[in-house]
C-alpha positions as CSV (number, residue, x, y, z in Angstrom):
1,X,-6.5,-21.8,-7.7
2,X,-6.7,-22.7,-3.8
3,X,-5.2,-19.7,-2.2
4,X,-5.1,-18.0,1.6
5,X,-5.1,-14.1,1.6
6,X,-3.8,-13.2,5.4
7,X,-4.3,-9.6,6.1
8,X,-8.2,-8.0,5.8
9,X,-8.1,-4.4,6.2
10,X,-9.7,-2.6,3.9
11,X,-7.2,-3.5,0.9
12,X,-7.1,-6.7,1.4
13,X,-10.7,-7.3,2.2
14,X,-11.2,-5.9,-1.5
15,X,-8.5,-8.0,-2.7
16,X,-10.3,-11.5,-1.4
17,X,-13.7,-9.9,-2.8
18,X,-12.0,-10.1,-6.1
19,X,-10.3,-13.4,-6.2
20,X,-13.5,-14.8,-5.6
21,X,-15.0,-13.1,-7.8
22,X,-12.9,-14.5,-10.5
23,X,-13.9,-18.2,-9.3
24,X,-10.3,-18.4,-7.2
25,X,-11.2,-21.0,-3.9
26,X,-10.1,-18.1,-1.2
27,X,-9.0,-19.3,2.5
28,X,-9.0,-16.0,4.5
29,X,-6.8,-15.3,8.2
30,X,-6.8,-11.9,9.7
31,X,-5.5,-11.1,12.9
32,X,-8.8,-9.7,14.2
33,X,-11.7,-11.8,13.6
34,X,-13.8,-8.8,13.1
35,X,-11.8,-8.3,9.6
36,X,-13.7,-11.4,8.1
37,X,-17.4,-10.5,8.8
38,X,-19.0,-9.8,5.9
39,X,-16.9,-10.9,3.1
40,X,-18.6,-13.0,0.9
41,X,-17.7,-16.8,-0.8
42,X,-14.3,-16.8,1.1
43,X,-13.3,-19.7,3.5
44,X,-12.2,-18.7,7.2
45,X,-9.7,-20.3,8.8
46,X,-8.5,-20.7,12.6
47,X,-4.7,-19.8,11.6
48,X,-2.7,-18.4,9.8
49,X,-0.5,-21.5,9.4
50,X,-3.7,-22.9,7.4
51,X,-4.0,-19.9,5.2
52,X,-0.5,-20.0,4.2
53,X,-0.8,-23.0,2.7
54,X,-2.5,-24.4,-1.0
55,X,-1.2,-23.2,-4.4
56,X,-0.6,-19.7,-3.4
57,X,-0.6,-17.6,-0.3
58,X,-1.1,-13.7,0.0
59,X,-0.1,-11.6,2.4
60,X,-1.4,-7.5,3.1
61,X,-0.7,-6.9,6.3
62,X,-0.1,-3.1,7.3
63,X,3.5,-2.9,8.4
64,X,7.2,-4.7,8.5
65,X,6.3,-5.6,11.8
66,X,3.1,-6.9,11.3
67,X,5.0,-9.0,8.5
68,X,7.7,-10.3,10.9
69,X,5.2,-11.2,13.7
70,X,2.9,-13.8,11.2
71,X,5.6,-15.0,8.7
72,X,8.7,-14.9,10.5
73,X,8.3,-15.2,14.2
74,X,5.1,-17.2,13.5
75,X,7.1,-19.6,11.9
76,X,4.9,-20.6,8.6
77,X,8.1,-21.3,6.4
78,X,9.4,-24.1,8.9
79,X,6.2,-25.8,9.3
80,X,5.4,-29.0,6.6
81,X,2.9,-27.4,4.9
82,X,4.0,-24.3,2.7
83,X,2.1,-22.7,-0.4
84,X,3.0,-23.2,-3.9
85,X,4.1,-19.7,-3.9
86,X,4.1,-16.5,-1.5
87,X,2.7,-13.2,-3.1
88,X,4.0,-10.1,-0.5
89,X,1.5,-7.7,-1.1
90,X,1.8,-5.2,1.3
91,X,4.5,-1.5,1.5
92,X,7.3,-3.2,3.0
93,X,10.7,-2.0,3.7
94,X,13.2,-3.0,1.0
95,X,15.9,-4.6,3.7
96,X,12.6,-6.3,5.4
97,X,12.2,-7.4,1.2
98,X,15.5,-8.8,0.6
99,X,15.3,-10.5,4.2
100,X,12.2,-12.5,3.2
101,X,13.8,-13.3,-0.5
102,X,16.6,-15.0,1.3
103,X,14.8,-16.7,3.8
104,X,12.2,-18.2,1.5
105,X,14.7,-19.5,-0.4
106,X,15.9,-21.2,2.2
107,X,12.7,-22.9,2.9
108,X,12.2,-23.9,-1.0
109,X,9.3,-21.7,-1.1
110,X,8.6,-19.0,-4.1
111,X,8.5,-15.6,-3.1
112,X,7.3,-12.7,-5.5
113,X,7.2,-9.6,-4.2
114,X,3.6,-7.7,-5.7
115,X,2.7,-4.4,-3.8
116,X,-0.3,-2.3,-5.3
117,X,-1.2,0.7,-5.9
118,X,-5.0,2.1,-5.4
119,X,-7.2,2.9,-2.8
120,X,-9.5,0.2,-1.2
121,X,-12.5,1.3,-3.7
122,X,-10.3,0.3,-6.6
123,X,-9.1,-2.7,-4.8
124,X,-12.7,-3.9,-4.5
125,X,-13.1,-3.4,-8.0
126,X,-10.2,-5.1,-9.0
127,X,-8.9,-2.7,-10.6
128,X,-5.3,-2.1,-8.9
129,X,-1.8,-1.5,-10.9
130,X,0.3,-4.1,-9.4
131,X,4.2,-3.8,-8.8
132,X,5.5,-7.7,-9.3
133,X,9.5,-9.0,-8.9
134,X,10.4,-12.1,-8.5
135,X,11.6,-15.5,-10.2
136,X,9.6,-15.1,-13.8
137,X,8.3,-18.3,-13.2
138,X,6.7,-17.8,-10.3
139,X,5.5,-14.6,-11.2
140,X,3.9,-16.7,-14.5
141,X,2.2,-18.9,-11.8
142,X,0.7,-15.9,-10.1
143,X,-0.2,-14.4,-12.9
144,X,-4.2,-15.1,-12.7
145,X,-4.3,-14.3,-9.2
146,X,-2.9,-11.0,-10.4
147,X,-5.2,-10.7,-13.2
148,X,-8.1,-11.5,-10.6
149,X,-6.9,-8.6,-8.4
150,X,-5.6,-5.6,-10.9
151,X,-6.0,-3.7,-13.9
152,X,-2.2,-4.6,-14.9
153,X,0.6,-6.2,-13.6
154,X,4.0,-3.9,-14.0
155,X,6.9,-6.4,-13.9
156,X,10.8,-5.1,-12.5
157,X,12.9,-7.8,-12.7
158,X,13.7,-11.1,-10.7
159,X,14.9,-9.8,-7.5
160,X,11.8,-9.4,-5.4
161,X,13.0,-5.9,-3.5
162,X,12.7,-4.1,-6.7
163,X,9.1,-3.7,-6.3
164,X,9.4,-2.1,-3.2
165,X,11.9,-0.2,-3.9
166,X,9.1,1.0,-6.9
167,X,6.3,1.4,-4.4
168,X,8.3,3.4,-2.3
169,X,9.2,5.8,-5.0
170,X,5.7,6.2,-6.6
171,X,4.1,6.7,-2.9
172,X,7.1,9.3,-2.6
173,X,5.8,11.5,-5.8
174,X,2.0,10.9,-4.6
175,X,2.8,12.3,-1.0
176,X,4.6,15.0,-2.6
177,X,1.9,15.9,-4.8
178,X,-0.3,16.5,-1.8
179,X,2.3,18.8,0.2
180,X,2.2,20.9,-3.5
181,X,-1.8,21.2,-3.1
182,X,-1.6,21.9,0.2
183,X,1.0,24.8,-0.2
184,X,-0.8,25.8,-3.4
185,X,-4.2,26.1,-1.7
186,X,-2.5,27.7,1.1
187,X,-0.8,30.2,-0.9
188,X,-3.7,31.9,-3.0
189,X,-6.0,31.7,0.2
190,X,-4.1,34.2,1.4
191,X,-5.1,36.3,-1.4
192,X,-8.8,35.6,-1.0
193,X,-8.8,33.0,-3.8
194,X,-10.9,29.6,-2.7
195,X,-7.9,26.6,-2.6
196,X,-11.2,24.5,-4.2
197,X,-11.2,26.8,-6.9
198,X,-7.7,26.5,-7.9
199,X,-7.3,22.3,-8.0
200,X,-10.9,22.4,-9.9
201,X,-9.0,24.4,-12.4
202,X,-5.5,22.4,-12.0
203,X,-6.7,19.1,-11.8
204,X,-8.7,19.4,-15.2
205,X,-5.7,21.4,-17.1
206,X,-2.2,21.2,-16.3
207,X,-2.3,18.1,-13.5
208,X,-5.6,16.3,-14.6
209,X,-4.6,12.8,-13.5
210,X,-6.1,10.4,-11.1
211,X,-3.6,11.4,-8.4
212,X,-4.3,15.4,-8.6
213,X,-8.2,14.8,-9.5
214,X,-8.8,12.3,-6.3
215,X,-6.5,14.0,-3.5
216,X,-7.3,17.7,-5.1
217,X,-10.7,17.2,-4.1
218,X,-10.4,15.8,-0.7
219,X,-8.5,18.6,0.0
220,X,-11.0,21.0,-1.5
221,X,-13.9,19.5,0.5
222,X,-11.8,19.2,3.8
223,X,-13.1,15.7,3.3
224,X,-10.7,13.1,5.5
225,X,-12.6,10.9,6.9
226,X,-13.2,7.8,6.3
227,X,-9.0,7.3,5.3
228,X,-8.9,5.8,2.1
229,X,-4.9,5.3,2.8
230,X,-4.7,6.8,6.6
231,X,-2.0,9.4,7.0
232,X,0.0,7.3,9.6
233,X,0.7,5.0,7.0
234,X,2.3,7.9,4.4
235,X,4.7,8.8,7.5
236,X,5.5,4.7,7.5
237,X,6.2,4.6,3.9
238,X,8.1,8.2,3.6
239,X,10.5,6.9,6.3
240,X,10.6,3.4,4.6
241,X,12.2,5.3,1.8
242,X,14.3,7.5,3.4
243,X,16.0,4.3,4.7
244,X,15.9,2.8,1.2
245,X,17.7,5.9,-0.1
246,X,20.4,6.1,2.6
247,X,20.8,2.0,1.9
248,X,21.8,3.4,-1.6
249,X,23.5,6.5,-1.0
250,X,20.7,8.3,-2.7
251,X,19.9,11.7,-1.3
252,X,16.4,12.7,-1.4
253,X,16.4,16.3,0.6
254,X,12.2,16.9,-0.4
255,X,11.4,13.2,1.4
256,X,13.0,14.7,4.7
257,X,10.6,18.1,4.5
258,X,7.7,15.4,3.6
259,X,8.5,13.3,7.0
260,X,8.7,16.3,9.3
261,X,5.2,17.8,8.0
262,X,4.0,14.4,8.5
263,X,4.5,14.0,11.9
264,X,3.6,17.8,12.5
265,X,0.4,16.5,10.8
266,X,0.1,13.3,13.4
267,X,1.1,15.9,16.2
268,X,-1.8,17.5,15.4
269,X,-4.1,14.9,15.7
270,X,-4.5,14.2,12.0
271,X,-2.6,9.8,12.1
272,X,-6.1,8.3,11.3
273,X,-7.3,10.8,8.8
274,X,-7.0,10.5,5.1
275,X,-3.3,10.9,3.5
276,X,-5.2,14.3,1.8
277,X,-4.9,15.7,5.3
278,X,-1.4,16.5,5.2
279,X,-2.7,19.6,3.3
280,X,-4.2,21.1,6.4
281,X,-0.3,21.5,7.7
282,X,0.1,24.2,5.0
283,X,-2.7,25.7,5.9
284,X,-3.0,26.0,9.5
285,X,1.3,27.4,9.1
286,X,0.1,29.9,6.9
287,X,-2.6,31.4,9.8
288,X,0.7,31.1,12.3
289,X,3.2,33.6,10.3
């Protein structure tokens, strides 16, 4: 297929890497130049206008604003030229979600919204588990892109906000599984017990899954840097979800803690770090009492 990816960070660079990999022709736009150096077999164009174009379009750009400012405000669905479909890739907002549903409708243009979840390594593997809602048909004619890009595609339905609404959640439990660590490590610390000690035994008994195993030994090591998923972008998606929930009338008391030792953790210094530093928070509140 003829696609433009727009958004190169380091999940989307992995993303492009892998549709090309799987013989997909693969236009490529980032707002920095610098994103595209390097990247292999992929086309580089001037504008975003002529990535967003060809028998499929991707977008992975790092917040709703970022979203707004290229599709929206950039005016790509009111030019002639439109792709066959749009594939929204990145953590958006669900209102941001139902926003673009509407207005790509409006424009005659497919919208399916796919967020991921995986770091960048398994990104540039291809290995991702993708969250995909949309019109079944266009979903269908996405499919090998998906394929290209992830391990398996998880389907919720034809209304495209569904999938964020699913990527909110399960980044919700992950973030929530790091405060655990952190408090865990923090608490038998205090009784002279290494925290590495306790996730290598956790992590390989009664919470040995990728999640525990991967964060439990950052945390262990004190290893946050380079971010995998920095911890700015947690604090985005907790308060993405927090809005979500109060859109619902859904009350979610445990997301509220999460935000406030998020920014306590950005306060600190910690935005650009690795999500596994939120475990630090725990521990440098225990020294304080």
């Amino acid at each position: 297929m003829d696609v433009g990816v727009i958004g190169l960070g380091r999940m989307g660079r992995g993303m492009a890497a892998s549709l090309v990999r799987a013989g997909h022709r693969v236009r490529v736009w980032n707002r920095s130049p610098a994103g595209v150096e390097g990247l292999e077999g992929v086309v580089p164009v001037a504008t975003a206008a002529e990535a967003f174009a060809g028998d499929a379009a991707i977008t992975m750009l790092a917040d709703d604003a970022a979203l707004r400012a290229v599709i929206v405000a950039g005016g790509l669905l009111d030019g002639g030229t439109c792709p066959g479909l749009h594939l929204s890739m990145s953590t958006i907002s669900v209102a941001l979600a139902q926003d673009l549903a509407a207005i790509h409708a409006r424009a005659g243009v497919p919208y399916v919204a796919a967020p991921v979840f995986g770091r960048p390594d398994v990104a540039a593997m291809g290995k991702l588990n993708i969250v995909a809602a949309g019109d079944p048909a266009a979903v269908a004619r996405a499919q090998p892109l998906l394929d290209a890009m992830g391990a398996r595609t998880w389907a919720f339905g034809s209304e495209p906000h569904r999938a964020n609404a699913v990527k909110l959640a399960g980044n919700f439990m992950l973030i929530s599984a790091i405060e655990a660590m952190g408090e865990a490590a923090a608490l038998v610390e205090g009784h002279g017990v290494t925290g590495g000690d306790l996730l290598d035994l956790l992590t390989n008994t009664l919470f040995a899954s990728p999640v525990y195993k991967n964060y439990g030994a950052l945390i262990a090591d004190h290893r946050y840097e380079p971010p995998g998923f920095a911890l700015k972008l947690g604090a985005k998606d907790i308060g993405l979800a927090l809005d979500a929930a109060g859109a619902a009338g859904v009350s979610m008391p445990f997301a509220d803690v999460l935000h406030d030792t998020l920014i306590a953790a950005m306060d600190h210094g910690d935005a650009d770090k690795d999500l596994a530093a939120l475990a630090e928070v725990a521990r440098r509140r225990s020294r304080t009492v």
